[in-house]
N, C-alpha and C positions, 0 to 999 in steps of 0.2 A: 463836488460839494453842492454844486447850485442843483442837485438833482433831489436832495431832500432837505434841502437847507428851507423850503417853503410849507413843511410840513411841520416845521418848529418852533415854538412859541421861545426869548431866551428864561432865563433862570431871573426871577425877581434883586432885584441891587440891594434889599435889605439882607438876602439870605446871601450874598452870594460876596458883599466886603470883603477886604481882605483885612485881617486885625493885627495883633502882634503875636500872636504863637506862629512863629515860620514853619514848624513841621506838623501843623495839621494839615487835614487833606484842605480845606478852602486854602489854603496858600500855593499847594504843591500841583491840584489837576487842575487840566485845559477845562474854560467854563467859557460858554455861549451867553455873554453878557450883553452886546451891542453888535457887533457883528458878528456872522456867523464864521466859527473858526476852522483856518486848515487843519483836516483831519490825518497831514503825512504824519508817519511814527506812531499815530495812535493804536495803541490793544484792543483796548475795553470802551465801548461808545455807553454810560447809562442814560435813559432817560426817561420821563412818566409819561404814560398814560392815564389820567383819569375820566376816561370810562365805565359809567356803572349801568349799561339798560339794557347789558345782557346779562346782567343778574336776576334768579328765581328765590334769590335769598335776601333781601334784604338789605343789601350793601346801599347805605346812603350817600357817604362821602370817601371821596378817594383822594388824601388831598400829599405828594409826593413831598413838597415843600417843608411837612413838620420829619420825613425822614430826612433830608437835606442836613435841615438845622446839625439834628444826632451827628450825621457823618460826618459832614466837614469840619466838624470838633474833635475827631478820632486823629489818631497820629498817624503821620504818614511818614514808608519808611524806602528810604536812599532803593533799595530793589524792584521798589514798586515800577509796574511797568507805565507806560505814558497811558492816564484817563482820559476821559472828557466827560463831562457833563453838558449834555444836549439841550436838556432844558425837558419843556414839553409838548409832546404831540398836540396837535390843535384839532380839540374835537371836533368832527364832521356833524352836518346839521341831520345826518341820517347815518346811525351806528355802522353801515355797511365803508359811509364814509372815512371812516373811525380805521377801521378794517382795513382799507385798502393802503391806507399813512404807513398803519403799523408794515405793512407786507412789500411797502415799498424801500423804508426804511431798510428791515431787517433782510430783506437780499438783497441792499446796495450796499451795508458792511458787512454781507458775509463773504458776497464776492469780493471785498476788498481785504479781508482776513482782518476785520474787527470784529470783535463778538458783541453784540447786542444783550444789553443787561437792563431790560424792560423794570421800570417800579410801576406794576399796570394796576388798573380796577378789578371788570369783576374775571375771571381765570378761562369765559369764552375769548380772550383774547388768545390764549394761546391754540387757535385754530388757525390768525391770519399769520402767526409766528411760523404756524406749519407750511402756511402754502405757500410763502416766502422761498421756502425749498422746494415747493412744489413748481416753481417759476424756476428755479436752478435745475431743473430735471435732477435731481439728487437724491440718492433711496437715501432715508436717514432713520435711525432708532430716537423714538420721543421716550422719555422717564419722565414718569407724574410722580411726586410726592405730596399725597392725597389722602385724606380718611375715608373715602368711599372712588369709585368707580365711575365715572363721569361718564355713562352707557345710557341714552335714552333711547325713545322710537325716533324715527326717522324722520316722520312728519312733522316733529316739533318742533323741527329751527335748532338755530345754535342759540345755544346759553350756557351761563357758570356750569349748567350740572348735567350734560350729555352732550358737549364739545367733541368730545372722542367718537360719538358717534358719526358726526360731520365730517371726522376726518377718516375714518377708515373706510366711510364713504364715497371721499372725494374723489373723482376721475379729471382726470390723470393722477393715480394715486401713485406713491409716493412711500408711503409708509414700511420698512421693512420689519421691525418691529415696534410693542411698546411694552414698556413694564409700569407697574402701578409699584410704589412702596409707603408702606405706613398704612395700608387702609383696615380697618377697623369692621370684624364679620358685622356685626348688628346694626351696620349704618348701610348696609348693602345686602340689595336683594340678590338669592342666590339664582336667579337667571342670571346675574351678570357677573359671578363667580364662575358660570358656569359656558358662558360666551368667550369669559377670557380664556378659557381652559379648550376649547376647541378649536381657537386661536391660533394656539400656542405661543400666548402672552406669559410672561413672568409678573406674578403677583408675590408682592412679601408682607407680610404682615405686621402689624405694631410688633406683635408682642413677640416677633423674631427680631423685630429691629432693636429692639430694649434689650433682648437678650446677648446681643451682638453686635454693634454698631457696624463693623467690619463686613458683616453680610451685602451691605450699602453699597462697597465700595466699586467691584466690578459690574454693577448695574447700570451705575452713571459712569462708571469708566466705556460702558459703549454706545451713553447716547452721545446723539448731536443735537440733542434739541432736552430743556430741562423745563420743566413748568411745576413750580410750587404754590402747593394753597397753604398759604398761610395760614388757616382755619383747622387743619390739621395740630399746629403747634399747643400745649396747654395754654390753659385760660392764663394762667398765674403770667406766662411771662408772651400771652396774645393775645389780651383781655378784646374778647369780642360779644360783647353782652346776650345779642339775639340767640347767641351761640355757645352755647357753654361747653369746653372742651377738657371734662377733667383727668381724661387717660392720653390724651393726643404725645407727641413728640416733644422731648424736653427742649429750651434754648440751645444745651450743649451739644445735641444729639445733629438740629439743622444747619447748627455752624459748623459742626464734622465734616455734615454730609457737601453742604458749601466748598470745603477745605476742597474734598473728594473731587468735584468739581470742577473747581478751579487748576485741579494737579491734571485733569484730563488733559489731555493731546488732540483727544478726539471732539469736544463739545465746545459749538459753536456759537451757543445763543441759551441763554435763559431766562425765566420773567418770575417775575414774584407778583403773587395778586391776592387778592380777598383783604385789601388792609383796610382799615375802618378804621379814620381819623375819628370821630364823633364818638366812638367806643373805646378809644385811647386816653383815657382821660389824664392819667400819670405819664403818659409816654412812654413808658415801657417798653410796648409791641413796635414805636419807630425806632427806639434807642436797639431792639434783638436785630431789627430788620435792615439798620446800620452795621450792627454786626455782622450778618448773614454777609453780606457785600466786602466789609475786610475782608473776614475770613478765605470768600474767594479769590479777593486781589492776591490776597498771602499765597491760597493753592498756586493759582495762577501762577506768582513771580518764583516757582520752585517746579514748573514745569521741565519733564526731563528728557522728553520728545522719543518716547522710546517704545510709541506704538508699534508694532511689529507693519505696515503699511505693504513693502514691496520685496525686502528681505528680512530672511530669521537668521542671518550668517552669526552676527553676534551675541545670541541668545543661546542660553543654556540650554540643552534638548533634552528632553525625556519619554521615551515609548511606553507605551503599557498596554498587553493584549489581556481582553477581558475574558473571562474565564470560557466563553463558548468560542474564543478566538475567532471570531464571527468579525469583531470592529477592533482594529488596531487603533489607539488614541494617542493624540502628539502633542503635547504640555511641551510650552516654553515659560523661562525665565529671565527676565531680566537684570543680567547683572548691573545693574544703574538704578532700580529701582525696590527688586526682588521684588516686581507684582507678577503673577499668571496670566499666560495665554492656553487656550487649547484649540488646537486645529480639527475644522467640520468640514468634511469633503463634500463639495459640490458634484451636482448632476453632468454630464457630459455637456459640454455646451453653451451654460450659463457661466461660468470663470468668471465672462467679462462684464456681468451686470452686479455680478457678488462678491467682488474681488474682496471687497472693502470688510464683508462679512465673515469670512473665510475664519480668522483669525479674533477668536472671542475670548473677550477679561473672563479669569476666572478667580479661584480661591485657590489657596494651599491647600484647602478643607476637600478640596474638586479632586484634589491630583491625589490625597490620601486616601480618601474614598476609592479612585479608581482603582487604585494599586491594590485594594481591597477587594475587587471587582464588583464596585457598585457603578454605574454607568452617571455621570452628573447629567442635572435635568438642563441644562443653559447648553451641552452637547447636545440632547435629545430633542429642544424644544428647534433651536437652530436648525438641526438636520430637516428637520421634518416643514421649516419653512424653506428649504431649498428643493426639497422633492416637487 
């Protein structure tokens, strides 16, 4: 505990009272009020970041405490697994400072099997979130839930808006995949529709996600790392003035994708960023971003641990040769859950770096397809990252 317990500011005593409603979350989670608390038993570690000087947009205030208020007023329910609430990171006097807290943090509760649930500033945080695993020697899949493509030049430095490009950069890299979802053609330049596409990154688009929410779900069912820009979400229920977002992602659509989430086996660590207290002015966008965080406790406490990891003995099997009988493809199902897997054969060799990749979420829609002999692109893009 004493090993990040100096990176932590606790939680203010006026937010953090206990009142008389016993089944809100202020009565029921672990809260860093005076001394810093034992963290045995704990799941879920949240805490702020308010960091705003790697933002290119405008973010003024980043202030975690008016999301507090919303949450600990929310009910909290007997399944819930054991929280805490950390409090907040203590900004360094040089954002690099800032950086190293967050990366210190979040690979001392991953290695301890808490997930780190960042309420950060501006969304370049989610590069020190990366290298956290980059410290764990760990290939890991990142998912951005984003209205554009967080791709710049090289030379720029890390900020809110080419983070990704720092990271696919990084050496000792680290990265085995990344998928973008929600991002919006006309807010992204087609170089970097087209970087991702050589990649062989998975991008999904709004207006796949509106049409389908379910498209979402084995996306983050493979990462281990989740970063969302809140900026992304509509105006009506993200009101961010500088910003006006009037197609982005509905409230119900990111509490799904949360749900999603939280039901993962697989993900380790998530941050929500881009939130702007000063443009809140009804509360709104803290009260959805209180929910965003239920909704994952919820996935969370209905985890069903039934990642396919070392054996598939218990899963339902299904072959299907595709019409040039060229690739034999191997769909599994989980009876406990009934989500999809489909099996990517590895290169001679590598088994022991990719073990983890092997076995990738898929859809029902995947294995219909197949059986049709259309090849799914999450086989194809996978394969083609193992060659």
């Amino acid at each position: 505990m004493k090993e990040i317990a100096i990176y932590f500011s606790p939680v203010k005593s006026e937010i953090c009272d206990s009142d008389d409603n016993k089944t809100s979350w202020k009565n029921n989670l672990l809260i860093y009020k005076d001394q810093f608390p034992d963290l045995e038993g704990v799941k879920v570690a949240l805490f702020g970041v308010n960091e705003t000087r790697g933002t290119l947009t405008g973010l003024r205030n980043n202030e975690s405490d008016s999301i507090r208020k919303q949450l600990y007023n929310l009910e909290w329910y007997d399944h819930f697994p054991e929280i805490i609430d950390l409090g907040d990171i203590k900004i360094g006097k040089e954002i690099e400072d800032t950086y190293f807290a967050i990366e210190s943090v979040v690979e001392y509760l991953v290695q301890n099997e808490i997930i780190p649930f960042i309420i950060g500033g501006s969304q370049d945080l989610t590069f020190s979130q990366y290298r956290a695993y980059s410290n764990l020697e760990q290939l890991v899949n990142l998912v951005n839930i984003d209205f554009k493509i967080d791709i710049g030049e090289i030379n720029e430095g890390v900020s809110s808006d080419n983070f990704l490009t720092s990271i696919i950069t990084h050496q000792p890299n680290f990265l085995f995949n990344f998928s973008n979802i929600g991002h919006q053609v006309y807010f992204n330049k087609q170089e970097k529709l087209q970087i991702t596409d050589k990649m062989f990154f998975e991008t999904l688009r709004l207006g796949e996600l509106n049409a389908n929410i379910h498209f979402t779900e084995p996306l983050i069912r493979n990462a281990d790392i989740l970063s969302i820009d809140l900026r992304s979400i509509r105006s009506e229920s993200m009101p961010i003035n500088g910003f006006p977002m009037p197609n982005g992602i509905s409230g119900k659509e990111i509490c799904q994708m949360a749900w999603y989430a939280g039901m993962s086996d697989k993900l380790t660590s998530i941050g929500l960023y881009e939130y702007n207290e000063l443009d809140d002015t009804n509360g709104v966008g803290a009260m959805l971003v209180a929910q965003i965080i239920w909704y994952f406790i919820e996935g969370y406490s209905q985890r069903k641990e039934d990642f396919p990891k070392s054996s598939t003995r218990n899963y339902i099997k299904y072959t299907i040769h595709l019409n040039d009988n060229e690739h034999e493809l191997i769909f599994y199902k989980s009876p406990k859950s009934d989500r999809w897997w489909v099996e990517v054969p590895y290169p001679d060799g590598k088994e022991a770096k990719y073990f983890r990749h092997l076995i990738v979420p898929c859809t029902y829609e995947d294995y219909l397809n197949a059986s049709n002999g259309e090849m799914p692109d999450i086989w194809w893009q996978t394969f083609q990252k193992l060659i």
